[in-house]
Steps between C-alpha positions, in 0.01 A plus 500: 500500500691709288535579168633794238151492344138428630260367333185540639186254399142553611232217364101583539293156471138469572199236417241660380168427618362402166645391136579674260458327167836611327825315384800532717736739484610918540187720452655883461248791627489840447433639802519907646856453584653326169446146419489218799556151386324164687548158408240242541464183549225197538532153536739501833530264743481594905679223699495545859601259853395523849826648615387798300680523255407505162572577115355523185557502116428266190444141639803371259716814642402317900537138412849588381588741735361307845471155385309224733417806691280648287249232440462481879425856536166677530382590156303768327476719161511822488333775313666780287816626740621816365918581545715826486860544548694746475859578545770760630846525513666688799866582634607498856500870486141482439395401782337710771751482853357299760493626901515271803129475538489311197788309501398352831152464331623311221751302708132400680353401189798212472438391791160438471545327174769298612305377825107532440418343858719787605430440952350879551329803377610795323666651766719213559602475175580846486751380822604253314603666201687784705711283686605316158535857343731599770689197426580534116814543432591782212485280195182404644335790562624680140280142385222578667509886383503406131254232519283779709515731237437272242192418639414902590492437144284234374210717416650830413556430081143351486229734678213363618417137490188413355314842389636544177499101463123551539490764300601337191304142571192680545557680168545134393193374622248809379647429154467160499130481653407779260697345173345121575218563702537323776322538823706265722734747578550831653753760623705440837636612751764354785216310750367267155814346543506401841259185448792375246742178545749789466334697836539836301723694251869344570758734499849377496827695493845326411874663463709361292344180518425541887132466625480843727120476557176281405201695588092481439306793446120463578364862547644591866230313698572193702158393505543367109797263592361382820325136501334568874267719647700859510267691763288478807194638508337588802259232680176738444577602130509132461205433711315728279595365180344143572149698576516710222574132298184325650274880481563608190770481280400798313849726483502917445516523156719820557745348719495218253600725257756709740701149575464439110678837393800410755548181395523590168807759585642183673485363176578772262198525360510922463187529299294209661589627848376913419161355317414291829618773757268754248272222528451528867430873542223498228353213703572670785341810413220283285401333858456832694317609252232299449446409865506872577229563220341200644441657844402848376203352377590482148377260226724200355409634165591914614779309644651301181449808320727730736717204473548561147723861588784407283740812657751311767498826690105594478448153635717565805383870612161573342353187502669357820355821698167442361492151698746488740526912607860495462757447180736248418734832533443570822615191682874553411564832283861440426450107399186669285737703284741272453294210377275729275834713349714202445354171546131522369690633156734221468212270613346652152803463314567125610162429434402686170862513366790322432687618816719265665580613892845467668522351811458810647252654390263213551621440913423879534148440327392187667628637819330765467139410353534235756495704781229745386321190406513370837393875680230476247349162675516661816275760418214496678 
């Protein structure tokens, strides 16, 4: 591969996990950064075979293209699938230099696509690949160092993959469910595409008209793209769970709520996911106090009224020494003032105001609520 002048491609496609009721075509959005352009599209076609491979598109854009083996193919509509490309041009001087490391890892990466079934592990194709390094002649090698460093720079001109891409489709979506009401959809994040004929956000890189890479982006977490049982839990865990089924399948409504809050990061659900973690101290603290009231002696009706403390913090000292002889502050100081200085407030401000979290501030919330949430359950 060589060429005076690169021209780098990167394509985004997703299915979305529900339809979005607009024509066809490029949607432009402002977004933080300047305006990000999708195109959407409905009424596709998936086609796929047993040999796994598989393609999809409008069903006249198939029949041409594949013929007698399209109508034999499995078949199924799709729902919106959202597209972004963008383009770069680069010169060979561009390009970042390449050491032996990675040329012998790239020379690897041939291999392996040349010969899938390739007899041996990773070391042994790392054998491989040294003895046919060693073997290149000069030509060869100054081939292998170009394409290298063409590759070194398939991502460089774009940045990340798929957060700005999410970014603007989200933007999309909160407009549209606002501006036509509808309730069948709802931000996303990289997992919600997982379940999709697609298997996640496809990223593809091409050079001058040469596939590079072809990628799916599902969140980081092999557990959404795999179709069998991904852990082994231990024989009494499990053992416990059946008895627990046939005793009582009442469930802590605070760890309920604690599993609730993480899954909703998984998702990238910021607000959801800080409103459930805040969800679980209150309960938390809600629980200790009435059953600590309870055993003091104290009457459901002095109870409901002590109850009715609206101050977060009153609750947790005052109240909490009055039934349980200790506060919510003492079982982990430093975890206290954290959650009270910085997550109780944007608990407040998520709730009561128009505050949208980042990703980070709503993993250091639910993290931490969660925990004190959990140290408040073990009081005893």
């Amino acid at each position: 591969m060589s060429a005076e002048l690169l021209r780098y491609v990167r394509e985004l496609v997703a299915e979305l996990p529900f339809t979005l009721n607009l024509p066809d075509g490029a949607y432009p959005i402002a977004t933080n950064a300047g305006v990000y352009e999708l195109h959407l599209t409905n009424n596709l076609l998936f086609v796929g075979w047993p040999d796994g491979q598989w393609a999809f598109g409008t069903e006249s854009d198939l029949t041409a293209n594949l013929g007698e083996r399209c109508r034999t193919a499995f078949r199924r509509p799709l729902r919106t699938v959202v597209r972004r490309r963008d383009e770069v041009e680069a010169r060979p001087a561009d390009l970042p230099p390449a050491d032996e490391t990675q040329l012998l890892a790239n020379l690897s990466h041939h291999m392996r696509q040349g010969q899938p079934e390739f007899p041996g592990g990773s070391a042994e194709l790392a054998a491989s690949a040294r003895g046919q390094y060693d073997a290149l002649s000069e030509e060869q090698r100054a081939e292998l160092e170009f394409d290298t460093r063409v590759r070194l720079h398939e991502q460089a001109p774009f940045g990340d993959h798929c957060e700005r891409f999410l970014d603007g489709l989200n933007r999309l979506i909160r407009r549209y469910a606002v501006h036509f009401d509808d309730r069948f959809v709802y931000p996303v994040a990289e997992p919600h595409f997982a379940d999709s004929l697609l298997g996640g956000i496809r990223v593809t890189h091409w050079v001058n008209g040469h596939e590079l890479s072809s990628t799916r982006h599902v969140g980081g977490l092999f557990a959404y793209i795999l179709r069998c049982p991904w852990f082994t839990h231990p024989n009494d865990l499990i053992a416990g769970f059946r008895q627990a089924l046939t005793s009582d399948c009442t469930v802590s409504p605070v760890g309920l709520l604690a599993v609730r809050a993480r899954s909703c990061l998984l998702r990238g659900e910021w607000r959801a996911a800080v409103i459930e973690a805040a969800a679980a101290l209150d309960l938390s603290i809600t629980r200790q106090l009435q059953a600590g009231f309870r055993r003091v002696g104290r009457s459901e009706d002095e109870i409901a009224r002590l109850l009715r403390e609206p101050r977060f913090n009153v609750r947790c000292t005052d109240r909490m020494r009055e039934a349980r002889n200790r506060s919510v502050a003492d079982l982990n100081p430093a975890l206290w003032d954290v959650v009270v200085g910085t997550h109780r407030p944007l608990r407040n401000r998520v709730t009561h105001a128009d505050h949208e979290p980042t990703s980070q501030e709503a993993e250091a919330a639910v993290g931490a609520m969660v925990e004190l949430a959990a140290a408040v359950e073990r009081m005893t």
